[in-house]
Structure formats: structure tokens, C-alpha cells
N, C-alpha and C positions, 0 to 999 in steps of 0.2 A: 557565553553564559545565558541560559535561559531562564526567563523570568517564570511564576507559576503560574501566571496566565498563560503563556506560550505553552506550557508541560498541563496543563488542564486541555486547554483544545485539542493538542498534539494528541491526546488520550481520547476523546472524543471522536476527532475525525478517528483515529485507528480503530475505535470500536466500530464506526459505522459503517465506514468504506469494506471493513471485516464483514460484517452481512451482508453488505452489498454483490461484493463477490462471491460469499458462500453461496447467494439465491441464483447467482449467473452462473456458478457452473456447475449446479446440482445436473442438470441436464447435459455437462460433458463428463463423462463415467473416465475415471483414471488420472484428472486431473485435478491439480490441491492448489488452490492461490492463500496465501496469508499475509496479512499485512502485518510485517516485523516491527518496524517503526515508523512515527511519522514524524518531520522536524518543520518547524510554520517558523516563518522568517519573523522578522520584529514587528514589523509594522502590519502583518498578519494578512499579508495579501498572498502569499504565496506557499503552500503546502507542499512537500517533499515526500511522496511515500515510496517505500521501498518494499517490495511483492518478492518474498517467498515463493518461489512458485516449483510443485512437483509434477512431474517429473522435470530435471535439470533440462532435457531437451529441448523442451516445445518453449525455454522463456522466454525466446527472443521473440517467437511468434505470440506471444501472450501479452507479451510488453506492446508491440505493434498495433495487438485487437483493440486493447485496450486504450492506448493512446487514440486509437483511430474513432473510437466511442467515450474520448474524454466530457463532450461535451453533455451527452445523457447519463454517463458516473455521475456529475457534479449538480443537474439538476435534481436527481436522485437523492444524493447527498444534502443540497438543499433544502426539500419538504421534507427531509428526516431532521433535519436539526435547524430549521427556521424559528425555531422559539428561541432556539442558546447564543444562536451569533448574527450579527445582523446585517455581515458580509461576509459569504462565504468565499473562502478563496480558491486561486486558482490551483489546479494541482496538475503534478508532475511525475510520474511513475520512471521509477527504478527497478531494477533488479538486484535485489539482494543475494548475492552467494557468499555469505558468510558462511553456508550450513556446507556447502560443496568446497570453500577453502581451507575451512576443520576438516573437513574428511582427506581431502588433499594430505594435509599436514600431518594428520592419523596412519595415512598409508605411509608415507613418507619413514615415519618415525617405525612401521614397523619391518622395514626392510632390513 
């Protein structure tokens, strides 16, 4: 159960970490990142996000770029919301294929 502080920041980081990507891959043409959800443990050191990312191919290579460039995501992330939190945590990227498990299940169901 998350408390409303956890579901506050959880909102926050997703909004930010959200532009942060949009400004990174304005300059790769065909490719879409969105941050779906983001869940921050209790004690709020650790951030979980989970990357939509289009097209379904390259996300393992995106998950990779980006872990490999965790460290300037989260400085990033830090002078964008240094006023609201006063430890930024650490984060964690996932891949979300909920959107390609529906689809999965859509074909599935229309066979």
C-alpha cells in the first residue's frame, strides 16, 4: 500500500523523467520512450520506472543506453526537481510490455 507521499513523488518523477526522455530522443526520428509508471519504495530511496518504449524492438537496446547513462538521467532529474525533494533517488529502468502483452492477447483472442 502506498502512502500519498510515495503516489505524489511517484507522479512527479514520471512527469520529469517524461521530458527528460522526450528531449533525448527528439533527435532519434522513429523512436517513442514513455514513462508508464513509476513506483519509489517506502523509505524513498529507490525509484522503479518502467519505459514504454516504440518501437517494441530496439527496447532492450534502450533499456541498455539508458541504464549505461543512469548517472546523467538522475543529475538531470535532480536540478529539475531540487526544490520538491531533498534526496533524489536512485533509479532503475524497466521495460514495460503491457502494451505488446494486450496486443498479444488481442491476436490471440481473434484467431
Amino acid at each position: 500500500m502506498e502512502t500519498t507521499r510515495q503516489n505524489k513523488i511517484a507522479r512527479l518523477l514520471q512527469k520529469e523523467l517524461s521530458d527528460i526522455f522526450l528531449l533525448q530522443t527528439k533527435a532519434m526520428h522513429g523512436v517513442l520512450v514513455s514513462v508508464s509508471t513509476v513506483r519509489i519504495s517506502p523509505d524513498m530511496s529507490v525509484a522503479r520506472a518502467y519505459l514504454s518504449i516504440f518501437p517494441s524492438e530496439k527496447a532492450e537496446e534502450m533499456i541498455k543506453n539508458i541504464n549505461a547513462n543512469m548517472k546523467s538521467i538522475r543529475y538531470e532529474l535532480g536540478t529539475r526537481v531540487r526544490h520538491q525533494l531533498r534526496i533524489i533517488p536512485e533509479l532503475k529502468f524497466f521495460v514495460d510490455d503491457s502494451l505488446d502483452y494486450a496486443a498479444h492477447i488481442d491476436e490471440l483472442l481473434k484467431q
